[in-house]
C-alpha positions as CSV (number, residue, x, y, z in Angstrom):
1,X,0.0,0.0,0.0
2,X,2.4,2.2,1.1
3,X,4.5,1.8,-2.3
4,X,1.1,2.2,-4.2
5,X,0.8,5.8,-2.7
6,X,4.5,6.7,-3.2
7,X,3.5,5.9,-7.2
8,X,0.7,8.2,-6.9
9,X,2.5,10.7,-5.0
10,X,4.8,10.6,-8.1
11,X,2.9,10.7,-11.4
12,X,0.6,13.6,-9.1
13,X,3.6,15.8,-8.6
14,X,4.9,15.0,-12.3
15,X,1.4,16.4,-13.5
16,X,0.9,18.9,-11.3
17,X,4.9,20.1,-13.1
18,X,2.9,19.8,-16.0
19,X,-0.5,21.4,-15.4
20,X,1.7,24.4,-14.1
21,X,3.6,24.7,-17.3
22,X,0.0,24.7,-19.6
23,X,-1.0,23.4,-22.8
24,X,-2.0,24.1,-25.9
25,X,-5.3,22.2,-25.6
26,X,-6.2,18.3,-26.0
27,X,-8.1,16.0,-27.4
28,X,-11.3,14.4,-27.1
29,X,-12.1,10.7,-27.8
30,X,-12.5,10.9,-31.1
31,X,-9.4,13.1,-31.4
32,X,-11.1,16.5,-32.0
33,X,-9.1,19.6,-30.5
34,X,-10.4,20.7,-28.0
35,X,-8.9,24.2,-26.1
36,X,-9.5,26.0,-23.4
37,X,-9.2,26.7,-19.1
38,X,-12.3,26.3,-16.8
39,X,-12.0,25.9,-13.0
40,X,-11.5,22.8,-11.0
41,X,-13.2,24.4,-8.2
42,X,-15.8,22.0,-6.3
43,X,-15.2,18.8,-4.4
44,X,-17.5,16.6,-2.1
45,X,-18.7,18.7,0.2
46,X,-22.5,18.3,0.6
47,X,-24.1,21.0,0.0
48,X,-28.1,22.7,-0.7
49,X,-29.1,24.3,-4.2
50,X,-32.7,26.0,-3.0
51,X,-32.8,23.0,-1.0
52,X,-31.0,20.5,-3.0
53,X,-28.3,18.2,-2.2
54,X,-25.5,19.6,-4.8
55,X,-23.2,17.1,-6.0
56,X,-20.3,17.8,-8.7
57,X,-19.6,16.3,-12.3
58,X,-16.7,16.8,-14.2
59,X,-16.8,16.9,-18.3
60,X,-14.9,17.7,-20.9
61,X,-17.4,18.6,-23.8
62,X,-16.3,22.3,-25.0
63,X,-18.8,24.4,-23.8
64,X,-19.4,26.1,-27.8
65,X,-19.6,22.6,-29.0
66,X,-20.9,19.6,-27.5
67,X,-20.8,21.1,-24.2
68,X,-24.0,22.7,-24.5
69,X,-26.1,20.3,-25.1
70,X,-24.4,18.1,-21.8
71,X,-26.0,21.4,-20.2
72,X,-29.2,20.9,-21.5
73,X,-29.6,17.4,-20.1
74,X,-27.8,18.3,-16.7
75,X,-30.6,21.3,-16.5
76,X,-33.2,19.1,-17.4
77,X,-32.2,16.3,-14.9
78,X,-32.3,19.0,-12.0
79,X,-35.4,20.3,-13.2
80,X,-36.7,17.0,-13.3
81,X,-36.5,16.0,-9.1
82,X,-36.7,18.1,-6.0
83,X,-33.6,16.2,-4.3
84,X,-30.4,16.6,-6.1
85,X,-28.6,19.4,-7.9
86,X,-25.7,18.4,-10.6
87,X,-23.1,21.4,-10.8
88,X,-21.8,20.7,-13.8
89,X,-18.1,21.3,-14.8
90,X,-16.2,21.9,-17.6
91,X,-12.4,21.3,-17.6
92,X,-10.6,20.7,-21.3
93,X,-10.0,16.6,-21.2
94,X,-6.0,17.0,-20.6
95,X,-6.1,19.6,-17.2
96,X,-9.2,16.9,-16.1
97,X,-7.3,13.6,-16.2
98,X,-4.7,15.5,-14.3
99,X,-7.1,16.7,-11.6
100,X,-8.1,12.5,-11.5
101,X,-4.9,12.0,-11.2
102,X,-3.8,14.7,-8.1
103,X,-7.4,14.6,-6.4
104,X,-6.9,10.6,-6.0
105,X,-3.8,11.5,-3.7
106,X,-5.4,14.6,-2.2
107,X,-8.6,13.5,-1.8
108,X,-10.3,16.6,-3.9
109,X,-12.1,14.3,-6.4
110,X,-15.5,15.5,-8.0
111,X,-18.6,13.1,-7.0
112,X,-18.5,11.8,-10.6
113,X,-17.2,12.3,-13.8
114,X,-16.1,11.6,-17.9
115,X,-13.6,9.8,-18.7
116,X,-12.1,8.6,-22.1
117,X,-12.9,5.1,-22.7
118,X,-9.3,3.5,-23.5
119,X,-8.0,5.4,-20.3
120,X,-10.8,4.6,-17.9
121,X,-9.2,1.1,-16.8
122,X,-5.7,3.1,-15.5
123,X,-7.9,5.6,-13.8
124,X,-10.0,2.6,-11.8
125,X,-6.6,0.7,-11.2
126,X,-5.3,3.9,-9.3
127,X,-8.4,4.2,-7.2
128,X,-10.0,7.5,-8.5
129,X,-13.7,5.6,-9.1
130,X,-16.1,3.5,-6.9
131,X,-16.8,-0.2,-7.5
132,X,-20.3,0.0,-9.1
133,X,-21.2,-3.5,-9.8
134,X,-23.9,-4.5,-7.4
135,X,-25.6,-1.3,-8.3
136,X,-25.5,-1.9,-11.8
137,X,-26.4,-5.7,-11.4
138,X,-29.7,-4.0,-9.1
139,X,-30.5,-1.5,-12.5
140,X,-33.6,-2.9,-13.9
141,X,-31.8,-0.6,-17.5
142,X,-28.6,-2.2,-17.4
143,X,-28.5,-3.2,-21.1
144,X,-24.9,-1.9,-22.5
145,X,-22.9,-3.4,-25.2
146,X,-20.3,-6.0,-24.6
147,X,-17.3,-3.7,-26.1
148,X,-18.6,-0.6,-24.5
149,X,-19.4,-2.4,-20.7
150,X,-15.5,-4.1,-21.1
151,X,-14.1,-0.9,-21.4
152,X,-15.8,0.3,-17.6
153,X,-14.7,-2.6,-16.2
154,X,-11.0,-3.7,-13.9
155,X,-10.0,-6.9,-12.8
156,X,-13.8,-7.9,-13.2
157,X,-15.0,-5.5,-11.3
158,X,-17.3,-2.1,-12.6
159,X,-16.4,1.0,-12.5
160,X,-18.5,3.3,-14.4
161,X,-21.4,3.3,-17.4
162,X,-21.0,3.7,-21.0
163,X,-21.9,7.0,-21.7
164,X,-21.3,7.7,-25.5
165,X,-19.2,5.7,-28.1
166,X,-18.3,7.0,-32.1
167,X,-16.0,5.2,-34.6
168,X,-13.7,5.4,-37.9
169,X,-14.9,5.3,-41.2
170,X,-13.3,6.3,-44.9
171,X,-14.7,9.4,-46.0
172,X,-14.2,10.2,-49.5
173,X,-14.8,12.5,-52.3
174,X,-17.3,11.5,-54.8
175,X,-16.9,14.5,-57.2
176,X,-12.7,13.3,-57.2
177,X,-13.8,9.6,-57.3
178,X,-16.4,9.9,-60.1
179,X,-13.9,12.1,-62.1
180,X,-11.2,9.5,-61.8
181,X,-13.7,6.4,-61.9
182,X,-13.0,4.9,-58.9
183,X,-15.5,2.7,-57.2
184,X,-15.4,3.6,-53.3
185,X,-12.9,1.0,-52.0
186,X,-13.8,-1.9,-49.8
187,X,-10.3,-3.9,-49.7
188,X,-6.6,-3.0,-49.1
189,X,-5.7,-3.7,-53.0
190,X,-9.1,-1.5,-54.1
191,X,-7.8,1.0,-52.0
192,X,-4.2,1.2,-53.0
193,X,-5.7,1.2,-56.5
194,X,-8.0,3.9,-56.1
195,X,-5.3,6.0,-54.4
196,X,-3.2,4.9,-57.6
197,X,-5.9,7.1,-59.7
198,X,-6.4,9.7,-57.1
199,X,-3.1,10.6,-56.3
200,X,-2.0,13.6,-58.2
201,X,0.2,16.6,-58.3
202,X,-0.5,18.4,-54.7
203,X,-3.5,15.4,-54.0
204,X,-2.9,12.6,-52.2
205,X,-5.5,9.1,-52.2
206,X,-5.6,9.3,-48.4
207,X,-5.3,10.9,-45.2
208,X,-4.7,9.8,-42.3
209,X,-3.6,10.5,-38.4
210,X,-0.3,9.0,-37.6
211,X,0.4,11.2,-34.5
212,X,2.8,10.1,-31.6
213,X,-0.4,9.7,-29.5
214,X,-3.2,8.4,-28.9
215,X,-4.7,9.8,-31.8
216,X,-1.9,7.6,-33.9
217,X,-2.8,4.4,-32.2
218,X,-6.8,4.9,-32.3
219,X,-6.2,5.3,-36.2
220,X,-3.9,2.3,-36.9
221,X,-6.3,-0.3,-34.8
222,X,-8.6,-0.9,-37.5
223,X,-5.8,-1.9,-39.6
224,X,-4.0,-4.3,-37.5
225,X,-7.1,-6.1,-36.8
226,X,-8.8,-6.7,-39.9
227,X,-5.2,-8.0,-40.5
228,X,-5.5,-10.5,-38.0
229,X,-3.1,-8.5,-35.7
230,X,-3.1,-7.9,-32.0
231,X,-1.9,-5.5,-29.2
232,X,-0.5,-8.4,-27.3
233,X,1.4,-10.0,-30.2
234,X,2.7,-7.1,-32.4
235,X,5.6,-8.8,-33.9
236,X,3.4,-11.4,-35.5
237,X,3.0,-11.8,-39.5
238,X,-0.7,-10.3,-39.5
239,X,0.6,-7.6,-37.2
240,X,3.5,-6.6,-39.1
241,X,1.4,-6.7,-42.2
242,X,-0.7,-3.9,-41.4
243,X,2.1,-1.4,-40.8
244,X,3.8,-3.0,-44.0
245,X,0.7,-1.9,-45.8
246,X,0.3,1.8,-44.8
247,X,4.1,2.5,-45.3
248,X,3.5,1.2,-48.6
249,X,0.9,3.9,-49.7
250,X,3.6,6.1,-48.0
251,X,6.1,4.7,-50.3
252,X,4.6,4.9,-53.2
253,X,3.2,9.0,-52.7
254,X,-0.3,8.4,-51.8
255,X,-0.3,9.0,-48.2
256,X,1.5,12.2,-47.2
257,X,4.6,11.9,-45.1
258,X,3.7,14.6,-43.1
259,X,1.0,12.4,-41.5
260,X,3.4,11.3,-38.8
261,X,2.6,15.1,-37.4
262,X,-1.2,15.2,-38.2
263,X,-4.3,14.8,-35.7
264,X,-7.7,13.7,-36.8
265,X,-8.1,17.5,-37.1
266,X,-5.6,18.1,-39.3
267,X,-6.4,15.1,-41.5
268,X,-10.1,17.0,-41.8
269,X,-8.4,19.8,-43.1
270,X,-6.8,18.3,-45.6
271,X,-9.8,16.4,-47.1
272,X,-11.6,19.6,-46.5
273,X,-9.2,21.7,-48.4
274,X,-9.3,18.9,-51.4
275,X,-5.4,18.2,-50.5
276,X,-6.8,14.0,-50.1
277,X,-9.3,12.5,-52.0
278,X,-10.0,10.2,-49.1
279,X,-9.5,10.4,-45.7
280,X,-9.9,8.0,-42.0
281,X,-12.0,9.8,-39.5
282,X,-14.9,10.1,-37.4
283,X,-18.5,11.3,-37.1
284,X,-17.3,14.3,-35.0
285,X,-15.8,15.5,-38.3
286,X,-19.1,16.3,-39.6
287,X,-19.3,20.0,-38.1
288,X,-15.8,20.6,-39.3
289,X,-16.7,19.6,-42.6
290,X,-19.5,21.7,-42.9
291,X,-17.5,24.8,-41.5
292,X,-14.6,24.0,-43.5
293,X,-16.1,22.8,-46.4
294,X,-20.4,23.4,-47.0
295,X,-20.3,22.4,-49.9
296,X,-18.3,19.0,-50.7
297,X,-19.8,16.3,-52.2
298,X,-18.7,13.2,-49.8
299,X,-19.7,10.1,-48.2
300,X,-18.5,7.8,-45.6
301,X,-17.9,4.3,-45.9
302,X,-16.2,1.1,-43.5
303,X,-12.7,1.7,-43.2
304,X,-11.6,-1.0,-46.3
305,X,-10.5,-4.3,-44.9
306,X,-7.6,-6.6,-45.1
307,X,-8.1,-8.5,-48.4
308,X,-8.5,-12.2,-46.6
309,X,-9.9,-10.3,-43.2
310,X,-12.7,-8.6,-41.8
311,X,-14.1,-4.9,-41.6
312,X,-12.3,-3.8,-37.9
313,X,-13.9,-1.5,-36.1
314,X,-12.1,0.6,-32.6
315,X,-14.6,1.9,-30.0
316,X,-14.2,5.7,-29.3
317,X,-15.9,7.7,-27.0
318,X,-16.8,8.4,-22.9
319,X,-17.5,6.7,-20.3
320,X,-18.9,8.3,-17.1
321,X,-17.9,6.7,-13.1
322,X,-18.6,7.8,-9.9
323,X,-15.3,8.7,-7.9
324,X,-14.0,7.5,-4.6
325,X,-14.9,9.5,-1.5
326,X,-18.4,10.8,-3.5
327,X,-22.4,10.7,-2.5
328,X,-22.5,7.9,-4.2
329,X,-26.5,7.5,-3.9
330,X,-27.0,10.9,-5.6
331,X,-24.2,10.3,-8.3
332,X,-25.9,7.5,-9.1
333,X,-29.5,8.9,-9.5
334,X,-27.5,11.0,-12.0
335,X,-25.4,8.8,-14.0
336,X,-28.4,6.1,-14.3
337,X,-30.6,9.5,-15.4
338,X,-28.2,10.2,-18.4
339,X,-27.2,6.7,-19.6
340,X,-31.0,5.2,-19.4
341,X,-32.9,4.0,-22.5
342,X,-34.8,7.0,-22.7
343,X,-31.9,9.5,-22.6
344,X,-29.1,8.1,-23.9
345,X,-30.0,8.0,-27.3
346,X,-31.5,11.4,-27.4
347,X,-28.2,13.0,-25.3
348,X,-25.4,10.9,-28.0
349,X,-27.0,12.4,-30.9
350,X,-27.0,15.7,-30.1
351,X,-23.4,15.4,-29.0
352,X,-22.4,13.4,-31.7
353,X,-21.9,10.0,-30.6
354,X,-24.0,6.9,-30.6
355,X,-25.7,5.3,-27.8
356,X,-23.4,2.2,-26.1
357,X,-26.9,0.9,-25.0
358,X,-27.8,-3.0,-26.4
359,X,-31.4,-1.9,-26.3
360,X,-30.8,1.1,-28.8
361,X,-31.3,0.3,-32.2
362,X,-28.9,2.9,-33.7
363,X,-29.5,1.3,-36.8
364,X,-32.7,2.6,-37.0
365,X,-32.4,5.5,-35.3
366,X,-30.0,6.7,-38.3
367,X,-31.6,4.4,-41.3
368,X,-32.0,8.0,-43.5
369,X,-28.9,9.6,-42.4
370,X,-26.2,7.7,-45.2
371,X,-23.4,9.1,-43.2
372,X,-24.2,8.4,-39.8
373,X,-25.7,4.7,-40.9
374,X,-22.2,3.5,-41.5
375,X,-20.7,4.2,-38.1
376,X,-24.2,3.1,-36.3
377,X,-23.4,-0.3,-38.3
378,X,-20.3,-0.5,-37.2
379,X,-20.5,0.3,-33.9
380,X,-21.9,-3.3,-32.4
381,X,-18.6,-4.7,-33.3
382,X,-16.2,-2.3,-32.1
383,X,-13.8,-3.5,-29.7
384,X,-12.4,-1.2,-26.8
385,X,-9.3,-0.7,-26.7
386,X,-7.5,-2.7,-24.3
387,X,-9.0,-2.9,-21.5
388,X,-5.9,-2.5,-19.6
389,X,-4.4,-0.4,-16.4
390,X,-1.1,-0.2,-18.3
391,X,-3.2,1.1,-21.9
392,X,-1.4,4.5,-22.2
393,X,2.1,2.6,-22.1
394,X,0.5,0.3,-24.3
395,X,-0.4,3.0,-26.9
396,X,2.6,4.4,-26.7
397,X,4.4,1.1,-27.8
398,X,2.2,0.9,-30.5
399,X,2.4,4.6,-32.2
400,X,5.9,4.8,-31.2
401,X,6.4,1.6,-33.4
402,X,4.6,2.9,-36.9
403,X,6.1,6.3,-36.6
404,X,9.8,4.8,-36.2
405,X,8.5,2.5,-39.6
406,X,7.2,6.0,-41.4
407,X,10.1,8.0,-40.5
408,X,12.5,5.7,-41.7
409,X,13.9,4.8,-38.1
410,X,13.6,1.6,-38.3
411,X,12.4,-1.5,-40.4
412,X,9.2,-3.3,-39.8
413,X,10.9,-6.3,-38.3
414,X,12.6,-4.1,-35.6
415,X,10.1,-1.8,-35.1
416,X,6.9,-4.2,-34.2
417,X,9.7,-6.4,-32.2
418,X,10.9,-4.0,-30.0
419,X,6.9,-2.8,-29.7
420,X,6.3,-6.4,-28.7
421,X,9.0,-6.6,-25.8
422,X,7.8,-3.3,-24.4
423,X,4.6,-4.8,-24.5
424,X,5.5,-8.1,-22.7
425,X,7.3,-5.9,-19.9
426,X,4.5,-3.9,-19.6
427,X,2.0,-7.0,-19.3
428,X,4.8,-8.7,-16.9
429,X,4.7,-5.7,-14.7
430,X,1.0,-6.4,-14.0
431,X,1.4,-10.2,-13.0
């Protein structure tokens, strides 16, 4: 225990270094920028709101953008009871997983709060969120996909709901793809043969995010597994091949080198800008599209699969938790208010995501929307990434790998080797 609170002690000092330095902004699970400061005022102090028990929640949804509409539902939620009052928080995603991190040492933790899926199963392993699972086996609603449930849960324990989940997809051009005659791709060798006839003067085929972060590894999951790779055995054939494949299109001018530098963002910009013909993104690229770019003619299709594999899909999105020291009766109330069959769907398409609920039929809910139909198809299969207390190190083994292969560092042999031993150490560590 004792060495378990020296760790915190650490990584809380090394952030609070950091937090006192500031940032230039973060990014949200999908991987949109997201900037800004906002007070981490609040705590677990009980409190009245005209008579209400006040509890605090922590988000990260930009209060111009998606932020607004978590207002809505928190407003109508308080509206809706005479008992509890959510004050509702804002802090950009980067500055609130380093609050997580420091209030779990000093003890100055909201009552409950967003998280990013991948990261929520390092978060529980420190101790920053209750152990929900015998409320959530007593919750008559608790219907939540397999992918979306994993990524909540640690050592087979829960520690939070589902609250919103997105994927990738292949957005392309049709005006550039008619004009060329390319059929929109659905394999690895239709793709490299589109981007063959797309790729032109200043145009690349394809953009993509290749990032040293998080950003980089979300992007390159869908390729490794319809490969038949996995996180746990990157140096293996179907592993390798995936990387192989995306330096080829690299290689051969159809993916710009500069993607090792680019976040989902910037890939938007350069689809936007007609700089790519094609690019991999997500549904929270639709506003930027239609700020950037009102009136391109594009559509969205599965991210094209491995030519003897599957369509891959990577879950994206939040989860929500109530944290340790909090009124956990009234957080509750809350969280269940927000994620139930009623809400949830109506709260995830306003915000841009899709409900994680197994009860939902997103399918449906999006049958005349051709753009959102594709992710809401794809999003029964996605797979969370991980789960694992060690993810970020993970991610990082896996991003550092494909940019040392893009940049020319290293071959694909070394590269996804020494990926694999960090791996193993990583997975030893936790034995």
């Amino acid at each position: 225990m004792k060495r378990k609170i020296a760790i915190l002690l650490t990584v809380a000092m090394g952030i609070a270094s950091l937090a006192a330095c500031g940032g230039d902004g973060d990014k949200t699970s999908g991987g949109e920028s997201d900037k800004g400061q906002a007070s981490t005022s609040g705590g677990n102090e009980e409190a009245t709101r005209d008579g209400k028990k006040e509890i605090t929640f922590w988000h990260y949804m930009s209060e111009d953008k998606e932020g607004k509409y978590v207002m809505e539902a928190v407003d109508e939620f308080n509206n809706s009871q005479d008992e509890i009052y959510v004050n509702a928080q804002y802090l950009p995603r980067e500055e609130l997983m380093k609050q997580y991190s420091i209030g779990v040492v000093s003890g100055e933790l909201p009552d409950c709060g967003m998280v990013d899926n991948p990261d929520h199963n390092s978060y529980a392993s420190m101790g920053v969120f209750e152990d929900i699972t015998d409320l959530y086996d007593s919750w008559d609603e608790a219907d939540f996909l397999e992918g979306s449930l994993n990524s909540c849960k640690y050592e087979d324990k829960l520690y939070g709901i589902p609250w919103g989940n997105n994927c990738l997809g292949l957005f392309y051009d049709k005006d550039m793809l008619e004009a060329a005659g390319v059929e929109v791709p659905t394999t690895w060798s239709e793709l490299e043969a589109a981007c063959e006839q797309l790729s032109k003067d200043d145009v690349k085929g394809l953009a993509i995010s290749a990032i040293g972060n998080e950003e980089g590894t979300f992007q390159f999951m869908p390729w490794l597994l319809s490969a038949g790779g996995d996180i746990n055995n990157l140096s293996s054939d179907s592993s390798k091949e995936a990387v192989t494949y995306l330096k080829n299109l690299m290689d051969k001018g159809y993916i710009g080198k500069e993607c090792v530098n680019w976040t989902q963002a910037d890939a938007e910009k350069q689809f936007a800008s007609g700089q790519a013909a094609m690019m991999i993104n997500g549904p929270w690229q639709f506003s930027g599209l239609k700020d950037d770019a009102p009136d391109k003619n594009y559509g969205v299709a599965k991210v094209p699969k491995a030519d003897d594999g599957d369509y891959a899909s990577v879950l994206g999105g939040e989860n929500v938790a109530i944290c340790k020291g909090a009124d956990v009766e009234s957080s509750w109330t809350f969280l269940t208010y927000m994620t139930n069959k009623e809400n949830s769907p109506k709260i995830c398409k306003e915000i841009g995501r899709f409900s994680p609920r197994a009860d939902v039929d997103v399918q449906e809910m999006f049958k005349d929307d051709p753009l959102n139909s594709v992710f809401a198809d794809l999003m029964p299969q996605a797979q969370s990434r991980g789960p694992s207390p060690k993810w970020p190190e993970i991610s990082a083994a896996i991003y550092t790998a494909e940019q040392e292969v893009f940049t020319g560092q290293k071959d694909v042999d070394t590269a996804m080797a020494d990926a694999q031993a960090k791996v193993d150490g990583i997975n030893e560590s936790l034995k």
